[in-house]
N, C-alpha and C positions, 0 to 999 in steps of 0.2 A: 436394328434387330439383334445384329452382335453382339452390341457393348449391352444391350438389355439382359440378354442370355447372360454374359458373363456378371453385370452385376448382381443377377439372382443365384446364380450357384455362388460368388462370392462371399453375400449374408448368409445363404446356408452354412457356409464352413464357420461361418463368426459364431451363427448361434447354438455351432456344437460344440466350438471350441469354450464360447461360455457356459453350456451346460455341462462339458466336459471339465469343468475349473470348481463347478459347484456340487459335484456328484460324481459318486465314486463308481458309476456304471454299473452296480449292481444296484435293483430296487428293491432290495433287502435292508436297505443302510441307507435309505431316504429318510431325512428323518419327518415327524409325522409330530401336529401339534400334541396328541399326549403324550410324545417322549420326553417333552419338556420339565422342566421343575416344578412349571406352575400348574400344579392342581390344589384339588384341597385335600388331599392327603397330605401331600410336602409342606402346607401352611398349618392343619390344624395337629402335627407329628413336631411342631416347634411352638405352637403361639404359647404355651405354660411361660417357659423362659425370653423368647424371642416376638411380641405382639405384634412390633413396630416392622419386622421381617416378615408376620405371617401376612400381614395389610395388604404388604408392598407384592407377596406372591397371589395374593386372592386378585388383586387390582388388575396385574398381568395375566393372572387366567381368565379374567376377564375380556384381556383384550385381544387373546390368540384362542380364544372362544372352546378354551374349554371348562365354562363356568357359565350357566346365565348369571345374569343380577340379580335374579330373587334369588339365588344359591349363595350367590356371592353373600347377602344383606345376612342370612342365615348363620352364616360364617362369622360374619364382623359382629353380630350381635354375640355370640359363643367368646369370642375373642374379648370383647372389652367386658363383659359380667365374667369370664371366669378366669382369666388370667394371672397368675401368678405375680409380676411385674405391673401392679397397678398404678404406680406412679410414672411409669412410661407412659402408661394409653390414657390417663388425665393429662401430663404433657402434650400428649399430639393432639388431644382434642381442644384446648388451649383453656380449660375452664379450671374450678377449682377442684380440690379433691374428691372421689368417688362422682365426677360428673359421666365419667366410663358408664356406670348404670343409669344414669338418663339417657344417654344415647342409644343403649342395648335396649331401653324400653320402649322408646319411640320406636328404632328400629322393627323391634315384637310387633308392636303397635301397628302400623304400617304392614308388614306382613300379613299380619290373621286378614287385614282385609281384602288382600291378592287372590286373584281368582286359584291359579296355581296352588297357592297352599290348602284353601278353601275345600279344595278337588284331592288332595292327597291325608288323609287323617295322620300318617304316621310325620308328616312333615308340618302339620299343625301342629300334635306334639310333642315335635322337637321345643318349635316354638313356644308352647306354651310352659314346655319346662324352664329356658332362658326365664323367661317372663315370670313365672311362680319365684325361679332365686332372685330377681334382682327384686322383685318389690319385698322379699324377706331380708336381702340385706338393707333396702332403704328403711326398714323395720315401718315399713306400711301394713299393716296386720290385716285391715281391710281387703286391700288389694290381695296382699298374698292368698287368703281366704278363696276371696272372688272368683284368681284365677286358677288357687288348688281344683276346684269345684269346676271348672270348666275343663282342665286336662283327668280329670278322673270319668268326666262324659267321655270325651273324646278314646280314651284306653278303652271303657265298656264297649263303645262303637267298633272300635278294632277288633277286641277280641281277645280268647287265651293269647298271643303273642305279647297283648300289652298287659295282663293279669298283674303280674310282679310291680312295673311302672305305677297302674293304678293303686297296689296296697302301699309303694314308697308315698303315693301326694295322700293318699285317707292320713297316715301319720302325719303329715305335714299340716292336713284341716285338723286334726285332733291338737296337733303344738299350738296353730293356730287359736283352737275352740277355748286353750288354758289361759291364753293371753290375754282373751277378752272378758274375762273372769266367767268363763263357760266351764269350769274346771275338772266337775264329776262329767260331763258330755264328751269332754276334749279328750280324758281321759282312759275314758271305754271305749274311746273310738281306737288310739294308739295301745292298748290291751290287744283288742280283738285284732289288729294288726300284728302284731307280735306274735298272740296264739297260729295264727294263720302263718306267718315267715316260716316259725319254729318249724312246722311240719316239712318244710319243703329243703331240699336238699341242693341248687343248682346256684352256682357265685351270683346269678343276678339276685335269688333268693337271698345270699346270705347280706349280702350288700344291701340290700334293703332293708335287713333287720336288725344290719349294725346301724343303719342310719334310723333308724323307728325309736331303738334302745336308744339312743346319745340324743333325740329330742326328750322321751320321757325322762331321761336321766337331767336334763337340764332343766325342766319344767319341776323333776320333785326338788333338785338343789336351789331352784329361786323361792319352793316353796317351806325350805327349810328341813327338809325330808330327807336328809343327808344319809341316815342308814339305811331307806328304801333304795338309793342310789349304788350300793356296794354290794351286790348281788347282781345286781345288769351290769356294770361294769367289769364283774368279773366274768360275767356268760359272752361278752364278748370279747375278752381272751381267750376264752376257752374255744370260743368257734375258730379265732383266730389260729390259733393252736394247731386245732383239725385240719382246718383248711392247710395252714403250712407244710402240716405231716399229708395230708394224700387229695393235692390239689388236684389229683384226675378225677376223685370221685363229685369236682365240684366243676369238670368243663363244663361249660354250654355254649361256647361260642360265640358269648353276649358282645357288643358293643363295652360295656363297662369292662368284660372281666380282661387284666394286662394282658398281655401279649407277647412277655416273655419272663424269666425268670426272675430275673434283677426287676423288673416293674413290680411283678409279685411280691417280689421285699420288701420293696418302699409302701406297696399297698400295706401291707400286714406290721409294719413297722410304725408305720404314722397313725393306723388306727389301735395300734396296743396301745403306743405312747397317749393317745388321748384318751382310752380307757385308765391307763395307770394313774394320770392326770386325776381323773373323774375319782379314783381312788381315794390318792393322795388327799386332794380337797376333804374327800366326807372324816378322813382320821383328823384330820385337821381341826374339823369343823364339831367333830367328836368329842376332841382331847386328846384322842389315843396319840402321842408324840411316836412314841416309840415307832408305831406300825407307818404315822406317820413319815417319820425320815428317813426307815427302808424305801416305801413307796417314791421317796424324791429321791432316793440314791438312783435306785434302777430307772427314774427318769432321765437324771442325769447321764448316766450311760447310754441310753437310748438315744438321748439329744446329738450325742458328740456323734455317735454312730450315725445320725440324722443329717448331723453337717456338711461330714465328710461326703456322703455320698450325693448332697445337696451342690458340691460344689466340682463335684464330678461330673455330675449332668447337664450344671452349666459350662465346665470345658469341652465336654464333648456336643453339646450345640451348636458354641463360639467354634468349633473345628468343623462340623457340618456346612453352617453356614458360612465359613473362609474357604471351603473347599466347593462349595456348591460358586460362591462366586469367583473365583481362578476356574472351574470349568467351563461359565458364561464368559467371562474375560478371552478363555483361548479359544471356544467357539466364534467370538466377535472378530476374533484376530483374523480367523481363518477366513470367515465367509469377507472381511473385508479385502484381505489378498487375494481372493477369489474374483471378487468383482473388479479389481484394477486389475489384474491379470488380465480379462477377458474385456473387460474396455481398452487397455492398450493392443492388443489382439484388434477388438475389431476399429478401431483409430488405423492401424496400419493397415488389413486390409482395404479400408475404406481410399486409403492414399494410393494404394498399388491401383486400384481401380479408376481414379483419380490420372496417373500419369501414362498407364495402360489407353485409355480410351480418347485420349487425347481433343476432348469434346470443347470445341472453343469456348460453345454456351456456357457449360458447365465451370470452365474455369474463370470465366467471366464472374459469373454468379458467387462462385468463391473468392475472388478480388472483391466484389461488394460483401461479401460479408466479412470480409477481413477487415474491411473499412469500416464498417458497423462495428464489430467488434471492440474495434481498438479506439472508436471513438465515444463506446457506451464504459470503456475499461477508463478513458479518461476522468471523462463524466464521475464515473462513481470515484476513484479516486479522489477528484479535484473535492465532490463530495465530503468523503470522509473524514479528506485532510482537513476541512471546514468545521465538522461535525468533530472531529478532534481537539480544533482549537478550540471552538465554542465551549466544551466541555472543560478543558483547562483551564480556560478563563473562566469556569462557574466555579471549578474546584479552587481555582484560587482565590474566589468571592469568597467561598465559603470556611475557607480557611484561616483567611481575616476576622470573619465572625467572632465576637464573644459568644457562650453560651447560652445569654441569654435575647442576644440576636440572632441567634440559631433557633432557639425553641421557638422563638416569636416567630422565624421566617418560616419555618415549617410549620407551623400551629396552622397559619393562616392558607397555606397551600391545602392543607388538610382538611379544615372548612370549607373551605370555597369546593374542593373537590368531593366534599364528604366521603372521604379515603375509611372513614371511622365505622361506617356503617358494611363494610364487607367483611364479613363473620373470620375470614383470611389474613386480614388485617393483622401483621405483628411487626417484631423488629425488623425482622428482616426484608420487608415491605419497603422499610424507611431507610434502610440501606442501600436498598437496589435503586432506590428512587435518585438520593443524592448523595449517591456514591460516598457514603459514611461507612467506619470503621463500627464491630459492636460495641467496640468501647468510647469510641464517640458518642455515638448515641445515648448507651449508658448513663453518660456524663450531661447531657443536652438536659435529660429531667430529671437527673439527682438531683443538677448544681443550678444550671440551666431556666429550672421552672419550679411551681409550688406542689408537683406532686410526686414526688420520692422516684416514682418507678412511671415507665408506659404502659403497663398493665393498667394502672390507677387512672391513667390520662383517658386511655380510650375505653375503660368504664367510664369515667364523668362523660365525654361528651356524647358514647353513647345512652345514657341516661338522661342527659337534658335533652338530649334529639327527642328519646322517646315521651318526655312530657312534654315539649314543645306538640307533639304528632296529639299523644291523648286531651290536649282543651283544642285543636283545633281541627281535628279532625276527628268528631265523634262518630261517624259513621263506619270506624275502623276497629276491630276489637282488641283486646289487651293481647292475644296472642300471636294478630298479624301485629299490632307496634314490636313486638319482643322480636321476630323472627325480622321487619324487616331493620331495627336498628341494631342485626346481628348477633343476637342470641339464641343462641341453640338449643334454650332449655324454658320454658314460661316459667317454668317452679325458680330456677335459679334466676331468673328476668326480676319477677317475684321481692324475690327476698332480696337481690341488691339493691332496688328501686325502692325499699320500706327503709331499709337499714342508710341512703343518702337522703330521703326527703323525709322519713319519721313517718312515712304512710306509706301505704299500697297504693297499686296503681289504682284502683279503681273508686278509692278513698279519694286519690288526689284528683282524680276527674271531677267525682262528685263535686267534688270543694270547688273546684275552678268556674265552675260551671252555676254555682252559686254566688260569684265575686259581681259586684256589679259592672258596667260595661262603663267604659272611659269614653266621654263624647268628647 
């Protein structure tokens, strides 16, 4: 009963002393998962310059739960259609260029069918706005139309709150309506939008009517309407103007409108220069040289002024995020000297207790597991040192290799294990695998094999995987073969699968399926 008593008040001291090691005794200074970095303010306050940082913060507030997934997917979709750096987020997604907007659209996609968004209109058009830009950058006209006309439902459902949103996507179906050679329709429609901004006086207001003006302004210069063009581009200097001189009278405490001063400039500075732009072209386009190579002078000045502060904003990102990660670094540092503090802490009390109580049993039981111990420390050991050689002696298999005994030996691990079909599948795969250098590998299918690069490799075999899949398994469709031989996109699945066999997938079914049968 004694040695029981004393070993319970003994864990008590352990487990204050390690609480006492992890906290500062005041519960003022506990800290609490949203004191963290990871939200989506701290990811989407970086993702313009930093994508591949805002991911890496959305993924973790994912996992310290202060993010659902549908919030999170919201996020990643805004990230890869609007980011600045889009040759980073085609990078990480491993495809070719502008494949970032296939994924923001699946994403979209995906979304509107979530009960959750379904249930919130103003989070539907969030979503529907991603969705409207990317299929206008994939110059989908169709689509872009489609889903102008579905986020302008959705604004009316809202209400005055979304009024402004809805007259920004009417302009957008009216750009739309000119493309299709709807051009007097498209027209009156982006008119009567503009008459409408004009009246209204608040930044979400004006933002909207500089973007109304810069689609009609681009629609009359494709139409060759270059002096209708130099009056809207100057009415949007001039609002600019206004706005710079008494930007109180245009608060509303929109989501769009900046958020501090220096934002402010870059706002009013990037959209003059694209008005002076719009300028410049129509004297251009005029004759008038003269008025002409004024308008590209004050471009040019604009620009350089554009750069500098351009390159400002990415050193004070690159200094955010170096300092944001040195505070995780010294938080890590802390909580782990925290925790070996209070495990040696309680290791010792657990000893005192141990030579205090003098329990035959007990030390008995601790003699077998010292025996256990030291003979599971052997075990693993004798282990590893095994698992050691074995590996030496493969790395120095492999270093015998020629390169083209190398591609060969790997090629066929690769098939057999169909490595080619996990969408994850890259260099660095084949590094971790057999312990290759990247410039090994590099070398493996320059020199190695007959397709220049890895990229090329695991396109082909994912490509003959997937015709092998469509003549023999016709009861699978063209977009589960593309998703399961690793492709993240049916359109781009699509086009590389026409561009290696000189047909489409569903061309090359047909045909196969026409060939006669081999008895």
């Amino acid at each position: 009963m004694k040695q029981t008593i004393l070993l319970i008040i003994t864990m008590m001291i352990a487990v204050s002393a390690l609480s006492g090691c992890t906290s500062s005794g005041d519960t003022k200074n506990v800290r609490q998962p949203t004191d963290t970095v990871y939200t989506r303010k701290a990811a989407m306050d970086i993702y313009a310059y930093q994508p591949l940082r805002a991911l890496q913060i959305i993924d973790s507030a994912v996992i310290v739960g202060n993010m659902s997934e549908v919030q999170a997917d919201q996020c990643r979709a805004r990230i890869y259609s609007s980011t600045l750096m889009g040759a980073q987020a085609d990078s990480l997604l491993g495809g070719p260029e502008d494949i970032r907007f296939d994924t923001a659209q699946a994403i979209c996609e995906r979304l509107l069918s979530h009960d959750t968004i379904k249930a919130d209109l103003k989070r539907k058009m969030d979503v529907l706005e991603v969705l409207t830009y990317t299929e206008r950058k994939q110059n989908d006209t169709l689509g872009w139309l489609k889903q102008s006309r579905k986020l302008v439902d959705v604004c009316h459902k809202i209400g005055p709150d979304a009024e402004t949103s809805a007259l920004r996507t009417e302009a957008e179906i009216g750009a739309a309506l000119c493309t299709m050679d709807k051009y007097d329709e498209g027209m009156a429609k982006m008119d009567s939008v503009i008459a409408r901004l004009s009246e209204k006086g608040s930044f979400d207001e004006l933002d909207a009517l500089i973007i109304a003006l810069k689609r009609k302004i681009v629609i009359l210069a494709s139409h060759d309407k270059y002096a209708e063009t130099l009056p809207l581009a100057r009415r949007i200097i001039e609002r600019l103007d206004d706005y710079e001189a008494n930007p109180d009278n245009y608060h509303d405490g929109s989501h769009r409108e900046p958020k501090n001063e220096q934002k402010r400039a870059d706002y009013i500075c990037f959209y003059r220069e694209q008005a002076k732009s719009f300028i410049a072209a129509a004297f251009s386009a005029l004759g008038e040289h003269g008025n002409m190579l004024t308008a590209f002078n004050l471009i040019e000045r604009g620009v350089r002024d554009a750069t500098a502060r351009e390159h400002i904003a990415r050193y004070n990102a690159l200094q955010q995020q170096m300092e944001a990660e040195r505070q995780q670094t010294k938080a890590d540092r802390v909580s782990l000297i925290s925790v070996g503090v209070g495990i040696i802490a309680l290791l010792f009390l657990v000893f005192a207790v141990i030579v205090v109580s003098k329990n035959r049993a007990i030390n008995h039981k601790n003699s077998v597991l010292v025996q256990q111990i030291s003979e599971a420390m052997d075990y693993k050991k004798k282990y590893w040192e095994e698992k050691i050689a074995q590996k030496q002696a493969a790395d120095t298999e492999l270093n015998t290799l020629t390169d083209e005994q190398l591609f060969q030996r790997i090629h066929e691990i690769i098939i057999r294990e169909r490595l080619f079909l996990d969408p994850k599948f890259e260099r660095q795969t084949i590094m971790d695998r057999f312990n290759l250098s990247k410039e090994r590998v590099g070398t493996i299918f320059s020199k190695g094999s007959q397709h220049g690069k890895l990229t090329s490799y695991i396109q082909q075999q994912r490509l003959e995987y997937a015709a092998k899949l469509l003549v023999e398994h016709l009861d699978m469709s063209i977009i589960q073969i593309a998703s399961d031989c690793g492709f993240n996109s049916n359109t781009y699945f699509c086009d590389r699968f026409r561009k290696h066999f000189g047909m489409r997938p569903s061309d090359f079914r047909k045909a196969s399926s026409h060939q006669p049968s081999v008895s």
